[in-house]
C-alpha positions in Angstrom: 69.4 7.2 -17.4 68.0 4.7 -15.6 64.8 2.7 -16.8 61.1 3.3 -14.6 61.1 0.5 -12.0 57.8 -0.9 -13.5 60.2 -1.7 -16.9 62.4 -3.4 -15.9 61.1 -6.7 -15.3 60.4 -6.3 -19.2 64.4 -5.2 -19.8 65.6 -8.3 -18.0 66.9 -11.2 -20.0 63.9 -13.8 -20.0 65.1 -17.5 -19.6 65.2 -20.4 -22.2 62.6 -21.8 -20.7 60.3 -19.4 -20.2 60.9 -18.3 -23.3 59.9 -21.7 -25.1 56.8 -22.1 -22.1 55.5 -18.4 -23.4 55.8 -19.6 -26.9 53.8 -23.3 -26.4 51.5 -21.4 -24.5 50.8 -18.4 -27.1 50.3 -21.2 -30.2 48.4 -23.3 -28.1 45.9 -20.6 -27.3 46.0 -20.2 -31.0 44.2 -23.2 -31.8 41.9 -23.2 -29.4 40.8 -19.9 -30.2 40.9 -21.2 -34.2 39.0 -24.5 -32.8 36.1 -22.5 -31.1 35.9 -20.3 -34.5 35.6 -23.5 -36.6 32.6 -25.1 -34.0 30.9 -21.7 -34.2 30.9 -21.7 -37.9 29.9 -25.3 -38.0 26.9 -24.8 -35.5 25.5 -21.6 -36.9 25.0 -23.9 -40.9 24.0 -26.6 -38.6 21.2 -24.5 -36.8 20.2 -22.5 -40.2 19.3 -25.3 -42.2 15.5 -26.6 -41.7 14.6 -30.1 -40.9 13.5 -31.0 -43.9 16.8 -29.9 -45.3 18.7 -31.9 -42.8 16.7 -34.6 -43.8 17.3 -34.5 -47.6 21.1 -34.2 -46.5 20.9 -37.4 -44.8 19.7 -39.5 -48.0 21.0 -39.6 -51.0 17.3 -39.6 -52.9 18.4 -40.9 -56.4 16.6 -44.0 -57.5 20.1 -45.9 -57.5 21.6 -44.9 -54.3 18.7 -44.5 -51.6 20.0 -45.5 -48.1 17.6 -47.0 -46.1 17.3 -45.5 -42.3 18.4 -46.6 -39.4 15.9 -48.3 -37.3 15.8 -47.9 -34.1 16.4 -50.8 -31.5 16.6 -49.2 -28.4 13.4 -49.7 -26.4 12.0 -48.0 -23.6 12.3 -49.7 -20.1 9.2 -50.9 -19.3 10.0 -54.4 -17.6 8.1 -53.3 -14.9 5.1 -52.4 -16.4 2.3 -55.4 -17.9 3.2 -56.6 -21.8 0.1 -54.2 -22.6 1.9 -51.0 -22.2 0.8 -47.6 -24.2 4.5 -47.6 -25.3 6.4 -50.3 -26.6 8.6 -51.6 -29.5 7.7 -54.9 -31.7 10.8 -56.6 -32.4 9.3 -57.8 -35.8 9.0 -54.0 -37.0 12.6 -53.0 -35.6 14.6 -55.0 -38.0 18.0 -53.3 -37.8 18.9 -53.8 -41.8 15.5 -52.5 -43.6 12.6 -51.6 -43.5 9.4 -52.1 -46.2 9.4 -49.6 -49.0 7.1 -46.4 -48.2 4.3 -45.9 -50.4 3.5 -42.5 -49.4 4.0 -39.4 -47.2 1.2 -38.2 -45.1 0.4 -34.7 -43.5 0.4 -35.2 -40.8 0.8 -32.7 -36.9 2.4 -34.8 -33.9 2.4 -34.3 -30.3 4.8 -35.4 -27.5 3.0 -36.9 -24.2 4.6 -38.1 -21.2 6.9 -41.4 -21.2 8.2 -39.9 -24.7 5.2 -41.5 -26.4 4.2 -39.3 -29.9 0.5 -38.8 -31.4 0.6 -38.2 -34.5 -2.7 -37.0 -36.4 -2.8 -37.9 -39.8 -5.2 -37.2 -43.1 -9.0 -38.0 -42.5 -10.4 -41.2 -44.2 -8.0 -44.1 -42.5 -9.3 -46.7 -41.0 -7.7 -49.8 -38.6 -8.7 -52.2 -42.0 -5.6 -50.6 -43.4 -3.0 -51.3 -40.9 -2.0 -54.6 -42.8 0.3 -52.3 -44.8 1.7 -50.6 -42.0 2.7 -47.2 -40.8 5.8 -45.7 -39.7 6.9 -42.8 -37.7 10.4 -41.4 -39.8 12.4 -39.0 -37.6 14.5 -36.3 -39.4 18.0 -37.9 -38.1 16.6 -41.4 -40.2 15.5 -43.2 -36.8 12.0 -44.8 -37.0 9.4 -46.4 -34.8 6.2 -48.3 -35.6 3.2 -45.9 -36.0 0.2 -47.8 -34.2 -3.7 -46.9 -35.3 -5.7 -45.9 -32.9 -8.5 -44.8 -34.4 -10.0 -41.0 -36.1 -11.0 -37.7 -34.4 -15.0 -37.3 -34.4 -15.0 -33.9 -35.8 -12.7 -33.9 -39.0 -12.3 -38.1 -39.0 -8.7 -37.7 -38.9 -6.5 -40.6 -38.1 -4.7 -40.9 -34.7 -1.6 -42.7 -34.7 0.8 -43.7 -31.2 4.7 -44.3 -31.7 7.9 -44.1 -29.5 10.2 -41.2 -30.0 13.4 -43.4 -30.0 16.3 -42.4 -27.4 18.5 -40.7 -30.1 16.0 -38.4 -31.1 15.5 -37.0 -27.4 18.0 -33.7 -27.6 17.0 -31.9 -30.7 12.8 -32.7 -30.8 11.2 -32.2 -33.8 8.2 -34.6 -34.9 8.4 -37.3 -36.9 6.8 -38.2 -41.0 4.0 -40.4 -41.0 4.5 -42.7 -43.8 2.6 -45.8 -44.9 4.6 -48.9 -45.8 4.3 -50.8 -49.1 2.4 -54.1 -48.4 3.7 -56.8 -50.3 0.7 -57.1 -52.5 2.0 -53.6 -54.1 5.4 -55.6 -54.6 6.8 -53.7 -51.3 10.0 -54.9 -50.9 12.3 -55.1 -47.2 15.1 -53.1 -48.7 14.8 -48.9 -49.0 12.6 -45.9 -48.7 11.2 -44.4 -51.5 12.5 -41.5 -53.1 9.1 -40.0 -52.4 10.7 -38.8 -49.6 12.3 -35.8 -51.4 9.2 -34.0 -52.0 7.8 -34.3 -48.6 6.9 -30.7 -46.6 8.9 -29.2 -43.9 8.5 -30.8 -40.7 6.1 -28.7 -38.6 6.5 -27.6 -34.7 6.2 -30.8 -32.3 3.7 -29.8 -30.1 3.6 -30.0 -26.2 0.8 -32.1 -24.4 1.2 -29.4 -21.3 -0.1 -26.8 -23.6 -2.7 -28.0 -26.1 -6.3 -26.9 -27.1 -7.0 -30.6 -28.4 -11.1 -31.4 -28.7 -14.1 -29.3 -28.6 -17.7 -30.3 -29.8 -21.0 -27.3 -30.3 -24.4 -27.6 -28.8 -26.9 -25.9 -29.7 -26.4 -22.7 -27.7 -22.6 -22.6 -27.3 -19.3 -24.4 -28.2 -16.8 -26.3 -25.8 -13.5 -26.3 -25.9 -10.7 -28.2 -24.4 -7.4 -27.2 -23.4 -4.5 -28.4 -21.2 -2.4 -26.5 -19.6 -4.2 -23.0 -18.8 -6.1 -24.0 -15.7 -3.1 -26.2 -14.1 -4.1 -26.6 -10.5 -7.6 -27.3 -9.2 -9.9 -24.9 -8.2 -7.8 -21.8 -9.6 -8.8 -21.0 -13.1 -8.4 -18.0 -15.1 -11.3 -15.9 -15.3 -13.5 -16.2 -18.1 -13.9 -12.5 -19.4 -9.9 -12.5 -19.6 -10.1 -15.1 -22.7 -11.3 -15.4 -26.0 -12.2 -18.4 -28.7 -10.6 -17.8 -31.5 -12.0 -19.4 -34.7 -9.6 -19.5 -38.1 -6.6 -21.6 -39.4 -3.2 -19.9 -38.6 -3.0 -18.7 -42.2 -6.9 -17.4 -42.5 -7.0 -13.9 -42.4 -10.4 -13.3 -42.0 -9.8 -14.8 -38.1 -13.0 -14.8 -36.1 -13.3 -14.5 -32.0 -16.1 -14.9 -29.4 -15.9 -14.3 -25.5 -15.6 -17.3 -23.2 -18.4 -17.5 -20.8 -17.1 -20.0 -18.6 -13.8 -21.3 -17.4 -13.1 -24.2 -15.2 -10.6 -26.8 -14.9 -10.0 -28.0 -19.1 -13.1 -27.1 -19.9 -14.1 -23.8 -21.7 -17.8 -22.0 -23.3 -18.0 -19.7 -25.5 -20.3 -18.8 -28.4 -20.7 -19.2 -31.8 -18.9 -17.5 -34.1 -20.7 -15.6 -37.1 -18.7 -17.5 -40.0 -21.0 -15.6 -43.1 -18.8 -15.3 -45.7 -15.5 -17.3 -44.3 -15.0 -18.7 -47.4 -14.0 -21.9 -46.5 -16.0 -25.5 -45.9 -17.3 -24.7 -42.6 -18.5 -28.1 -42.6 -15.0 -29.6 -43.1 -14.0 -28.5 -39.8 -12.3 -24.7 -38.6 -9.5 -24.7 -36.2 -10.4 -23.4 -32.5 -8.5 -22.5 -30.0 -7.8 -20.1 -26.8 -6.7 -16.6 -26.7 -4.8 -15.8 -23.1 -4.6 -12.0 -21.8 -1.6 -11.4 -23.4 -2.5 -12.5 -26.6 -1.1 -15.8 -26.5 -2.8 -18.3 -28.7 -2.7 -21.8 -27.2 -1.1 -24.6 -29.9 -4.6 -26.5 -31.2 -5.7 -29.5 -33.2 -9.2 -28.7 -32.5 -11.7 -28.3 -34.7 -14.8 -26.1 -34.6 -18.0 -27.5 -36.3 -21.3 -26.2 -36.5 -24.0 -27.6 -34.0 -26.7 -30.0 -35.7 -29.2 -32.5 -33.9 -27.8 -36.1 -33.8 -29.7 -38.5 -36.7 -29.6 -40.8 -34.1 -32.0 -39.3 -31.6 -34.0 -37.8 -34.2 -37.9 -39.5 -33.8 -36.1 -42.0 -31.0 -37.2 -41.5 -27.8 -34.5 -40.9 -24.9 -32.7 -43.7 -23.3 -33.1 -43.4 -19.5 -30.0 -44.5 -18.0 -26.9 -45.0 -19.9 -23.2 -45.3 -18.5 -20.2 -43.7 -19.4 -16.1 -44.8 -18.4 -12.4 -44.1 -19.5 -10.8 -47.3 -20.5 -7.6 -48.6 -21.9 -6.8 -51.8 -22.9 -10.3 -53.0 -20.9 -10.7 -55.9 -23.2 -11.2 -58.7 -21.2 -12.8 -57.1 -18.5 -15.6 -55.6 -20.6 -18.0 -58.2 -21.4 -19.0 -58.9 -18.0 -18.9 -55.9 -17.2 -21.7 -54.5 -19.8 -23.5 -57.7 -19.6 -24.4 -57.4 -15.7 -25.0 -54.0 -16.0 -27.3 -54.5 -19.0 -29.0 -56.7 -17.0 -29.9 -54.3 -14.4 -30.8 -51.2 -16.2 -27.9 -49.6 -18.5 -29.4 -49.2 -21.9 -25.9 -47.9 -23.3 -22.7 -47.8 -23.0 -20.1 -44.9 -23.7 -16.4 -46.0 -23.5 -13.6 -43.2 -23.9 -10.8 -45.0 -25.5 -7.6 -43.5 -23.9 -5.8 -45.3 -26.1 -5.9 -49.2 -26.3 -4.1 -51.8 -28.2 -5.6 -55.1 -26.4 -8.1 -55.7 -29.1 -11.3 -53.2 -27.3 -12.5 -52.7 -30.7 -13.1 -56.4 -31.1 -14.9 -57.1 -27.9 -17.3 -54.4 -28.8 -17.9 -55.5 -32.1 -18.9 -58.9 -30.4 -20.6 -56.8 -28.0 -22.9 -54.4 -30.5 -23.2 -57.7 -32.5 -25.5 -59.2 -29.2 -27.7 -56.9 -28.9 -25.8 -54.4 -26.4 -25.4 -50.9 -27.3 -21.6 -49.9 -26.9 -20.2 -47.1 -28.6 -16.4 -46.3 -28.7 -15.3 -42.8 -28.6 -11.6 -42.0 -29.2 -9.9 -40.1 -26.3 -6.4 -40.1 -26.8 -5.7 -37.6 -24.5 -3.6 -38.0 -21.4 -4.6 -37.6 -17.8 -8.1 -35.8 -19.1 -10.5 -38.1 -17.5 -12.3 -35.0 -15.7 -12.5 -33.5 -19.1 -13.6 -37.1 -20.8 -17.0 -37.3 -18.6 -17.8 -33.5 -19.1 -17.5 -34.2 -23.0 -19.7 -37.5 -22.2 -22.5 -35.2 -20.2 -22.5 -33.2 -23.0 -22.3 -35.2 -26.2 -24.7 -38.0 -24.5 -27.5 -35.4 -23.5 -29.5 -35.9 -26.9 -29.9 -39.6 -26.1 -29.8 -40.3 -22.7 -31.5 -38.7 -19.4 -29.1 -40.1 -16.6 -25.9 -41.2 -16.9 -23.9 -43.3 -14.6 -20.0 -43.1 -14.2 -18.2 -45.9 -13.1 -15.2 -47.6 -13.7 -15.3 -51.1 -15.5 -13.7 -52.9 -12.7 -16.7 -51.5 -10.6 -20.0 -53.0 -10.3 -22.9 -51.6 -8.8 -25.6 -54.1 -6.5 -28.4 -53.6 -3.7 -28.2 -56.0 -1.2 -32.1 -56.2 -1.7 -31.4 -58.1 -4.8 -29.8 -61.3 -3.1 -33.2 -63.3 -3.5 -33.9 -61.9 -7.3 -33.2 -65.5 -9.3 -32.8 -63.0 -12.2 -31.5 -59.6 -13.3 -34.2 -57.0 -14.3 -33.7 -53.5 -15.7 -36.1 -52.0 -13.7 -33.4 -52.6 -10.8 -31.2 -49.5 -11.6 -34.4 -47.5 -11.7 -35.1 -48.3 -8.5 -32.5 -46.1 -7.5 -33.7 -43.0 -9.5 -36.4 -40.9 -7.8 -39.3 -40.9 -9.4 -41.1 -38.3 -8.0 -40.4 -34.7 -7.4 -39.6 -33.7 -3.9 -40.2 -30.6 -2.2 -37.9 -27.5 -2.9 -34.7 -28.4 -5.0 -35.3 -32.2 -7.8 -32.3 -34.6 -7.0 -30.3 -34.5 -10.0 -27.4 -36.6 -8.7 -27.6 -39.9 -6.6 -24.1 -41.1 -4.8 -23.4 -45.0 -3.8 -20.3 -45.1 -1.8 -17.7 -48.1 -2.8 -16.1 -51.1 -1.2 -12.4 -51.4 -2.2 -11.7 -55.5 -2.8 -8.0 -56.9 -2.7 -6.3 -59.6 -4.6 -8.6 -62.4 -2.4 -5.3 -64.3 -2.6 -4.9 -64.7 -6.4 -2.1 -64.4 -8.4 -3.2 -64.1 -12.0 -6.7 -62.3 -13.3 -9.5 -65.0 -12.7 -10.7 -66.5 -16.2 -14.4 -66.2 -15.0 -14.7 -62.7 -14.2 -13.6 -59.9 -10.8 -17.1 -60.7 -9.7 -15.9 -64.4 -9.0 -12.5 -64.0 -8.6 -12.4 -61.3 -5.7 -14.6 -61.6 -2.7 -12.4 -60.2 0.3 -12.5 -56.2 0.9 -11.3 -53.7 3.2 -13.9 -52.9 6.4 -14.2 -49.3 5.4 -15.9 -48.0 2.5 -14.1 -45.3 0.6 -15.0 -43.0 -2.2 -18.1 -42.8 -4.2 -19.4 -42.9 -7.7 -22.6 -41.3 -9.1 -25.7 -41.5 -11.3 -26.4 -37.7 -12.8 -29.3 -36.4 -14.4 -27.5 -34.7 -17.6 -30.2 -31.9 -17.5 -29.2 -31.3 -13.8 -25.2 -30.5 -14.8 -24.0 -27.3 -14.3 -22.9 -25.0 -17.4 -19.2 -25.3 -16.0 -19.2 -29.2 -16.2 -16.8 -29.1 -13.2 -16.7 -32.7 -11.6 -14.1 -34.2 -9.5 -14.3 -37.5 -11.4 -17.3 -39.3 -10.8 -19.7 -36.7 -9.3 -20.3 -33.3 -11.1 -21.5 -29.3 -9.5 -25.1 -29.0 -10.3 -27.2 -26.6 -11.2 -28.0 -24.4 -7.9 -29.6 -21.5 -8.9 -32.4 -21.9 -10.9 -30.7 -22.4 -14.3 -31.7 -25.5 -15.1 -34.8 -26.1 -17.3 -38.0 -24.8 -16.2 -36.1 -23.0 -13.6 -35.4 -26.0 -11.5 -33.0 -26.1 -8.8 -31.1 -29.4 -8.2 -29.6 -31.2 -5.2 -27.6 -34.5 -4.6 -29.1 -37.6 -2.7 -26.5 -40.2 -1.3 -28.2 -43.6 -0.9 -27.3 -45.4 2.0 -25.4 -48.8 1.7 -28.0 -51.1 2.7 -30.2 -50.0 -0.6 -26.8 -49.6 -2.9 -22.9 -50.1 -2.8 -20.5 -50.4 -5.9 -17.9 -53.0 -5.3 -14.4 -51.8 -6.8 -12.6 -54.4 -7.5 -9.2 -52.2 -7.3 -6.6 -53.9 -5.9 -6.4 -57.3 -8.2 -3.8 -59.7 -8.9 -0.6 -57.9 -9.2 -0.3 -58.2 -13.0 -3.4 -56.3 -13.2 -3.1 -54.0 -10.5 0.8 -52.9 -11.6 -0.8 -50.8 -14.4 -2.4 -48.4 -12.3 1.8 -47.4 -12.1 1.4 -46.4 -16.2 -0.2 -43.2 -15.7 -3.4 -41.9 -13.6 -6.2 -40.6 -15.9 -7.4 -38.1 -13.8 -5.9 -34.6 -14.9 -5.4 -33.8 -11.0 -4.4 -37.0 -9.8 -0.4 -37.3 -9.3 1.2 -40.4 -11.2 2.5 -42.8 -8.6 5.8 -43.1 -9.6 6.1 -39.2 -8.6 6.9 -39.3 -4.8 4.3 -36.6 -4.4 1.3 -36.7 -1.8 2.2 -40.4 -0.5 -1.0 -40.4 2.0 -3.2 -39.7 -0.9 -6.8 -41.8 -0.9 -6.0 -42.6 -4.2 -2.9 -44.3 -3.5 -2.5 -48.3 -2.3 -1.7 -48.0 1.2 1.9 -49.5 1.9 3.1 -48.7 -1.8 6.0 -47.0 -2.5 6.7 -45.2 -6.7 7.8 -47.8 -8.2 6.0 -51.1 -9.0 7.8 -53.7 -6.7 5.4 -56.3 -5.7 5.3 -56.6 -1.7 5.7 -60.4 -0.4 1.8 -60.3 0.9 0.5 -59.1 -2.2 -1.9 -61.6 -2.0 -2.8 -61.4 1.4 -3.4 -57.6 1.5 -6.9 -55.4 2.0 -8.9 -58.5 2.9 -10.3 -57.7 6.9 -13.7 -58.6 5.1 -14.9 -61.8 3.2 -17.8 -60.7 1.4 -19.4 -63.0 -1.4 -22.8 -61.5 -2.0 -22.0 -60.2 -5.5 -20.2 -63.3 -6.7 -23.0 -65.5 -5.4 -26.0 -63.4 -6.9 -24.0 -63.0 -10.2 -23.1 -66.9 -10.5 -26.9 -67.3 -9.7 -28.0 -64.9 -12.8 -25.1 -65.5 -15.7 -23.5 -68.9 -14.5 -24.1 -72.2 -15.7 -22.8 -76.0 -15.0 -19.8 -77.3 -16.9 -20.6 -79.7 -19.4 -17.6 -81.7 -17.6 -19.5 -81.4 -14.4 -17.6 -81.5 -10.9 -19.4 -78.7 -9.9 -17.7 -76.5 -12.4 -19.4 -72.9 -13.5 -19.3 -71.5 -16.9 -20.5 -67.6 -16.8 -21.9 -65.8 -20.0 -19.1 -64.1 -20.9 -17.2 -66.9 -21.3 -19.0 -68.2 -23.6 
């Protein structure tokens, strides 16, 4: 009988060969098969355990064996950027072989923002007096990273801290523990972490900047909210009757929710909530955040507190013109920058702190100290400068009727005042109508800007941008604005420096408001943008504005906003020095010398202004 054709190649003798090739092959497949089963295994304990459990693993906790962590000593590559960066890495806190002994573990809720930088928001009550025992960001893998103070959230006086998520903590994110350092007045020593760290909580969720309900402040009709990340592109928002407030810690059961009234660009109304019988310190602060159609609740760390009228404004009459800017790390550009404009009118000065570390707090202490009237408010937040100067509209209209926005390396001057021999604040009133006009009140005056280059210096001029830059482009471009705060709209949409105002008869009394653009001969801000490169290469960090592309994205090259003949990156052309002067124009640095300089004692012909002084 003769076997089926399709047998036979299994009936024939198989080779040596091929007999010892089919039996490598068959164990070989073996082990791999045994290798993936043992990396499963492994992965799925890895993945099960919690971060605080992989954290304990790492340390041996006993009194007698703690390990200290490893330090981190990679740094971000920033040698393109100035010193001053947001993000960077002292090399006396990365000491490779210890670091000081923690004192204590604090709750804390972090957030990652671009260029990997890490805001962590610790317990209320810490102030920058304590940062002589220092603060460290702990990651769960034992990497670490100087925490840096940066001041406390208005509405639960929680402390903001920045640090750099180091490179090996980049795959697996998870935030870090905020821990304060043993000073060596508590007998800290440079050797190991306390064992304190084996009772501290489970890590919680790092958060995402891109999706973040993160400040919000009442008035007394409504409350405001601010989130990044639902209305992403500008002019298309999500309609206001799809979305809901939503009042209540994550654990609260008794959760409360009131419609949103208005929705544009990362700025949100809605009402106040009935909170009878919440059960909790109202006053301490409830957690508020957005409600999307599909019941998505955005990630917060804002805070909902009842509306009350400011002590400060309480038997005070208003201020009439106060200013209001974003700054970071503004230091020694701000004292001439309030001084002249105090001279001319400003009666007080609003500065959103984006974040500095140059010393701002000391310069305004100085400043206060004077006689000036600066306040600091702490604005963390990335790329929100639309959202900064609605907050500013709102939180200022108490105290002040108008409010000018301009950047500090922009100063505002009317050519009428060349033959003033001294500043007067009735100057900036000028500018303001003072009587009604027919039909619709101005609520918003425009001055359009002259853009200044480097005026052939290398480094930032000791006396001031007033005196150091005096040759500008021939074209005007942009403009910046003094708003009546009455006059804003209920959406607080702006696009920077000018806001949407009220149009149909919602404004008090049932006014109805228009914009006036004063013509350069009467007023012109000179922006002092394009300064000596060291100064002008941190425009590369990041752009404030929320709709404003970074630079180093090669997106929208032949935007206004851009320095013409730049590429994304900061390289320094040869003719940096040399660039956007067509005009030499000195009228600002003559009348200011005339008003705040004074001779050298040395003489030569040498000026001393005020804010040297």
């Amino acid at each position: 009988m003769k076997a089926p054709p399709r047998l036979l190649p299994l009936l024939l003798p198989v080779p040596a060969a091929s007999s010892r090739l089919f039996e490598t092959t068959t164990r070989g497949r073996c082990a791999f098969l045994l290798l993936c089963l043992f990396l499963f295994v492994s992965l799925s304990i890895f993945l099960s355990l919690s971060p605080n459990q992989l954290l304990l693993r790492s340390f041996d906790y006993s009194p007698s064996a703690a390990v200290a962590p490893t330090v981190v000593a990679a740094r971000p590559n920033l040698s393109a950027f100035p010193s001053n960066s947001a993000v960077r890495e002292s090399a006396d806190h990365l000491n490779k072989s210890s670091v000081p002994e923690a004192r204590e573990n604090l709750e804390s809720v972090s957030i990652l923002f671009p260029d990997w930088e890490v805001v962590v928001i610790g317990p209320a009550g810490i102030s920058g007096e304590e940062e002589e025992s220092g603060f460290l960001c702990v990651y769960p893998n034992k990497a670490t990273s100087p925490a840096r103070f940066s001041g406390n959230l208005r509405a639960t006086n929680q402390s903001i801290f920045t640090c750099w998520m180091p490179e090996k903590c980049r795959r697996r994110l998870q935030s870090p523990v905020l821990v304060r350092r043993k000073s060596p007045a508590e007998g800290g020593k440079e050797e190991k972490l306390s064992s304190s760290f084996a009772t501290r909580k489970t890590t919680k969720p790092l958060l995402r900047w891109t999706f973040l309900a993160y400040e919000s402040l009442s008035t007394e009709s409504d409350v405001v909210l601010f989130v990044k990340g639902v209305n992403n592109k500008q002019g298309v928002n999500r309609p206001a009757h799809e979305l809901k407030c939503v009042f209540g810690n994550p654990d609260d059961s008794a959760v409360k929710t009131t419609a949103v009234t208005s929705s544009e660009q990362e700025v949100f109304r809605c009402a106040h909530p009935d909170l009878t019988g919440y059960g909790k310190n109202v006053t301490e602060g409830v957690r508020l955040t957005l409600e999307l159609p599909d019941g998505v609740r955005v990630p917060s760390v804002a805070h909902y507190s009842p509306w009350r009228r400011s002590s400060v404004v309480v038997g005070e009459a208003k201020l009439q013109i106060c200013a209001a800017t974003m700054v970071y790390n503004a230091a020694k550009f701000l004292k001439e920058w309030v001084i002249y404009h105090s001279g001319i009118g400003v009666e007080k000065f609003f500065l959103y702190d984006n974040g500095s570390d140059d010393g701002l707090g000391i310069v305004v202490g100085e400043l206060n100290r004077e006689g000036y009237r600066v306040e600091t408010v702490p604005w963390i937040w990335a790329k929100t400068q639309e959202a900064g100067f609605s907050h500013a509209a709102v939180y200022a209209r108490e105290s002040c009727d108008w409010m000018m926005y301009i950047d500090v390396d922009e100063f505002l001057f009317s050519p009428r005042w060349n033959s003033a021999a001294q500043p007067s604040d009735r100057m900036l009133k000028s500018l303001i109508p003072r009587k009604k006009s027919a039909g619709r009140v101005v609520g918003q005056v425009t001055i359009r800007c002259n853009e200044f280059g480097p005026s052939g210096r290398v480094t930032h001029p000791p006396d001031g941008v007033t005196q150091g830059y005096d040759c500008r482009r021939k074209l005007d471009n942009r403009h910046k604005s003094i708003v009546l705060l009455e006059a804003i709209d209920d959406s607080l949409l702006n696009a920077v420096h000018h806001f949407r105002l009220r149009g149909g008869g919602g404004g008090e009394g049932g006014k109805l408001f228009r914009t006036k653009q004063v013509g350069m001969e009467a007023a012109v801000v000179n922006h002092y943008k394009y300064q000596a490169w060291s100064e002008f290469r941190a425009k590369f960090r990041r752009r404030v504005s929320a709709y404003v592309v970074d630079w180093r994205r090669a997106v929208n090259p032949a935007s206004k906003d851009r320095a013409p003949g730049l590429g994304f990156e900061p390289v320094k052309p040869g003719d940096w020095e040399r660039r956007f002067c067509e005009v030499r124009d000195d009228r600002l640095k003559s009348l200011v010398r005339r008003w705040y300089g004074g001779l050298t004692a040395e003489g030569g012909g040498g000026y001393r202004m005020a804010w040297q002084r």
